[in-house]
C-alpha positions, -999 to +999 in steps of 0.1 A: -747+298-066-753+282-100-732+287-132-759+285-160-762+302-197-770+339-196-802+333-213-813+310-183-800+333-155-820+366-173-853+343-179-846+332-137-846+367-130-878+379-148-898+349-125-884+364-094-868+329-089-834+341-082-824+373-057-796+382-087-778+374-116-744+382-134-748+376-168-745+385-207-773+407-221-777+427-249-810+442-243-823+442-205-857+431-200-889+454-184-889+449-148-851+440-144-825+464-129-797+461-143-754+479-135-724+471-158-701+448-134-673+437-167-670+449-201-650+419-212-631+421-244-631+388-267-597+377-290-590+348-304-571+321-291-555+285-300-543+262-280-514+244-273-523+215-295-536+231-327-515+241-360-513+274-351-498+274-316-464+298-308-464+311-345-455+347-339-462+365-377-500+349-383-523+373-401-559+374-398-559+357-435-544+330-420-572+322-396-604+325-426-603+284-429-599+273-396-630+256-376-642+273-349-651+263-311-675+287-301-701+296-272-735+285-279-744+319-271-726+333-304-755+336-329-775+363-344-796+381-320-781+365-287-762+375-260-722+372-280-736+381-318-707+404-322-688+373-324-711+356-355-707+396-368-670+395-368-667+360-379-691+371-406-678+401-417-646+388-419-652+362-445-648+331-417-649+303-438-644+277-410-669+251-394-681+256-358-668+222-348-679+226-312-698+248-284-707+251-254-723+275-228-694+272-207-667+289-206-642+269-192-655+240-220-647+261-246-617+268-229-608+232-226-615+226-263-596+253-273-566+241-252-571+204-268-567+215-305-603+213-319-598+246-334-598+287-332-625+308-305-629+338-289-626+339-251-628+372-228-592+386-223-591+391-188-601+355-182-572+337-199-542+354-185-527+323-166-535+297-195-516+327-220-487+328-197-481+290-189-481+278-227-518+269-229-534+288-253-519+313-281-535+351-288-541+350-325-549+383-345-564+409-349-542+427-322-573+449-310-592+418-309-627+412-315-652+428-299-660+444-266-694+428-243-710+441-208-715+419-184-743+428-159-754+420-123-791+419-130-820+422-103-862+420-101-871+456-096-902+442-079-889+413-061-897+407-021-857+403-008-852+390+027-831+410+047-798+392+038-806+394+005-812+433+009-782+432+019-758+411-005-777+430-032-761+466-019-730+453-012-726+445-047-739+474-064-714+493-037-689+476-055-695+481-087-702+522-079-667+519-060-647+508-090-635+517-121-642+494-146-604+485-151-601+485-113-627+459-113-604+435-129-574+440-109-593+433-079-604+398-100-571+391-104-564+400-067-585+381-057-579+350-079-539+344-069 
């Protein structure tokens, strides 16, 4: 298994160079098959080290001037535009002072201080609750993004990778999208 941008994993996948692929994409390519697996919703954090941290009545005015660590992925046409969009339509004024195509770098910036970012809810849970990192507003939080396991409609599997394939897409047809995430978090602890 390989963590990579979603851009990489969705070009892997149209050259049949990968059996499957869980990844960010707004508009799914001819010849890949494609079922919703998370609809992660993004809100902004701080963390523990940055000016902002553990103030409870911040409004979203608050946040206009602040630099911004972002995913490299958060620009006009790619995979986490609505994030640019918000930030735009907003009247952000910030710098982007860092980014990454990892999540658990931006994470880790975010944590160190080097400014305001948007991470997916469900994912930051632990870091929230042990004094890590700080939700900042707007309460209903940013924006909402699919994330989709992603197959070759024409690709030769092997057996085991026949397999693996429709265990997964079980899965997803077994769940709720909310029971998706409990079974995460489950599965996590």
């Amino acid at each position: 298994m390989d963590v990579m941008p979603s851009s990489e994993i969705v070009t892997l996948m149209q050259q049949r160079a990968a059996t499957a692929g869980i990844a960010l994409s707004r508009r799914i390519p001819k010849r890949l098959e494609s079922k919703v697996f998370l609809q992660q919703r993004y809100a902004l954090f701080c963390g523990r080290n940055h000016a902002l941290f553990g103030k409870p009545d911040i409004r979203i005015e608050d946040l206009l001037g602040e630099n911004f660590v972002s995913f490299a992925s958060d620009a006009l046409g790619d995979s986490l535009s609505p994030l640019t969009i918000f930030r735009d339509q907003r009247g952000f004024s910030g710098r982007i002072v860092a980014s990454s195509t990892q999540h658990d770098e931006v994470k880790r910036l975010l944590i160190a201080g080097f400014g305001i970012g948007c991470l997916p809810e469900h994912s930051v849970q632990a870091d929230l609750e042990q004094g890590r990192l700080w939700r900042l507003p707007p309460g209903e939080g940013v924006c909402s993004v699919e994330l989709h396991l992603l197959w070759h409609r024409d690709a030769q599997l092997t057996p085991a990778e026949t397999a693996f394939l429709k265990h997964f897409r079980d899965y997803i047809d077994g769940y709720y999208m909310a029971e998706r995430l409990a079974s995460h978090e489950l599965a996590v602890q």
